[in-house]
VMD Tcl script that draws the C-alpha trace (Angstrom):
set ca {
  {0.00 0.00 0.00}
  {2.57 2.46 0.86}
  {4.07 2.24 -2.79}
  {0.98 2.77 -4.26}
  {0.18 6.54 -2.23}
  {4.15 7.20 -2.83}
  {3.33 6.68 -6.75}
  {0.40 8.90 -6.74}
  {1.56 11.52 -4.17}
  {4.91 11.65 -6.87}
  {2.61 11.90 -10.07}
  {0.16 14.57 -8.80}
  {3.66 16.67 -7.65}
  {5.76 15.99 -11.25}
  {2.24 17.17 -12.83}
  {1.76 20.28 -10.30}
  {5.27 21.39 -10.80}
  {5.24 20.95 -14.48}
  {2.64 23.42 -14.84}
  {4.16 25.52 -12.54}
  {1.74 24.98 -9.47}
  {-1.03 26.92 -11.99}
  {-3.39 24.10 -11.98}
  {-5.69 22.50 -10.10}
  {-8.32 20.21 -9.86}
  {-11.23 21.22 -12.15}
  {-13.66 19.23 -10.56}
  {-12.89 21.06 -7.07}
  {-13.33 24.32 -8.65}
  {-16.49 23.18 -10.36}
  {-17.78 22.14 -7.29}
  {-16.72 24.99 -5.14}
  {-18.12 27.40 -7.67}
  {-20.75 26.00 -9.16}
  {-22.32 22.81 -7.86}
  {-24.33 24.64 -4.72}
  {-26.58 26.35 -7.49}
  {-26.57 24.26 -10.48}
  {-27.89 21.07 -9.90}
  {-26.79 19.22 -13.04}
  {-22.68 20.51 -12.33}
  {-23.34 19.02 -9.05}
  {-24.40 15.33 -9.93}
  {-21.53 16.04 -12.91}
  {-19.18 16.70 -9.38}
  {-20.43 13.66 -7.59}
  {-20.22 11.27 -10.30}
  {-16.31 12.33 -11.13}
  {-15.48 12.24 -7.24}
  {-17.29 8.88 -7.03}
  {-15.54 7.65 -9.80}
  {-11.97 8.21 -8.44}
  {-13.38 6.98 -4.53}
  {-14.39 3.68 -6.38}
  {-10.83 2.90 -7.87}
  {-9.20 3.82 -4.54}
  {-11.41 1.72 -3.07}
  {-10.52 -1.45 -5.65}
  {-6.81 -0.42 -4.33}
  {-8.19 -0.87 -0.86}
  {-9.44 -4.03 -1.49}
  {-6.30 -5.57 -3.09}
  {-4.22 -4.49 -0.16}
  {-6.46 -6.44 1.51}
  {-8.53 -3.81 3.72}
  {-11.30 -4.59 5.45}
  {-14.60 -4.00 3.72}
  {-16.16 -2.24 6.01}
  {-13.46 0.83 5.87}
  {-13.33 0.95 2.23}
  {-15.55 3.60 1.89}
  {-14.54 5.82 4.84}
  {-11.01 5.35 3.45}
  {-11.24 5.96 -0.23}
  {-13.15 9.28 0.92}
  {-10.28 10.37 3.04}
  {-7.33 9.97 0.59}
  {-9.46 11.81 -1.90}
  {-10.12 14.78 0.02}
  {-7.02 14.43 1.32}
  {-5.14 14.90 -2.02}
  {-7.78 17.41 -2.94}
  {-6.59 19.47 0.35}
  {-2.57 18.75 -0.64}
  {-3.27 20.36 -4.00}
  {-4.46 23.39 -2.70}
  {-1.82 23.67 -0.28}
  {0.94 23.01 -2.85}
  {-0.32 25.61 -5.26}
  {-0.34 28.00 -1.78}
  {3.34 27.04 -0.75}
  {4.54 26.98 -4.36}
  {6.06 23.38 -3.10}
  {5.51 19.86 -3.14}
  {5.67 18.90 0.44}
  {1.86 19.06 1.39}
  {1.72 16.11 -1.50}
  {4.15 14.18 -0.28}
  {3.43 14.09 3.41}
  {-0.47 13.61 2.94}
  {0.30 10.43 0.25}
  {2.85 9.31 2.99}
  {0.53 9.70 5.73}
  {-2.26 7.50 4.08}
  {0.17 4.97 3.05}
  {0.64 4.75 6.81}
  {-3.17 4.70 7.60}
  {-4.20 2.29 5.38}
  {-0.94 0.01 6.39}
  {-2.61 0.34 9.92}
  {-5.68 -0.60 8.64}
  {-4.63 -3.69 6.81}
  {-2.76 -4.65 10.15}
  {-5.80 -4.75 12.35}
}
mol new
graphics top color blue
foreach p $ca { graphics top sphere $p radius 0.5 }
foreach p [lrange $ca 0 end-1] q [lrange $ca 1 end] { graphics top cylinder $p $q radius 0.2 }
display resetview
């Protein structure tokens, strides 16, 4: 498990620095912005952010996680990453990436343990 957040903490850093900490997530803006008063942007939101919470939780379930956390957990590495982002593009710097995708890696280690 640990690999796997180190490999996705890395890619989401290479691609924030590559672009010069300029982008971010589109879906968080759109949702942010938009979703609270535009119904169909909202389901558009929920449907994106349930699609990525479904393959972290097929992750979660080859690492061999107990069903009953899969849920709770694939929410909390996506807003978790969603958070890093916008504290990367605030500190002009990686860090917040790599110590939230390290930090899960250790969470869901735990949770495999128990």
């Amino acid at each position: 498990p640990v690999k796997y957040f180190e490999f996705i903490g890395k890619n989401l850093s290479v691609w924030m620095r590559d672009h010069g900490f300029e982008e971010g997530c589109p879906v968080a803006v759109l949702t942010l912005e938009t979703a609270p008063r535009i119904e169909h942007l909202r389901r558009l939101a929920e449907s994106c952010y349930t699609c990525w919470i479904q393959s972290v939780i097929a992750a979660l379930d080859t690492f061999g996680v107990p069903k009953t956390r899969h849920q709770s957990l694939a929410a909390l590495c996506v807003a978790s990453w969603e958070g890093a982002i916008v504290l990367c593009r605030a500190q002009d710097d990686t860090g917040p990436m790599r110590d939230v995708s390290n930090e899960l890696g250790q969470i869901v280690m735990a949770a495999v343990a128990v």
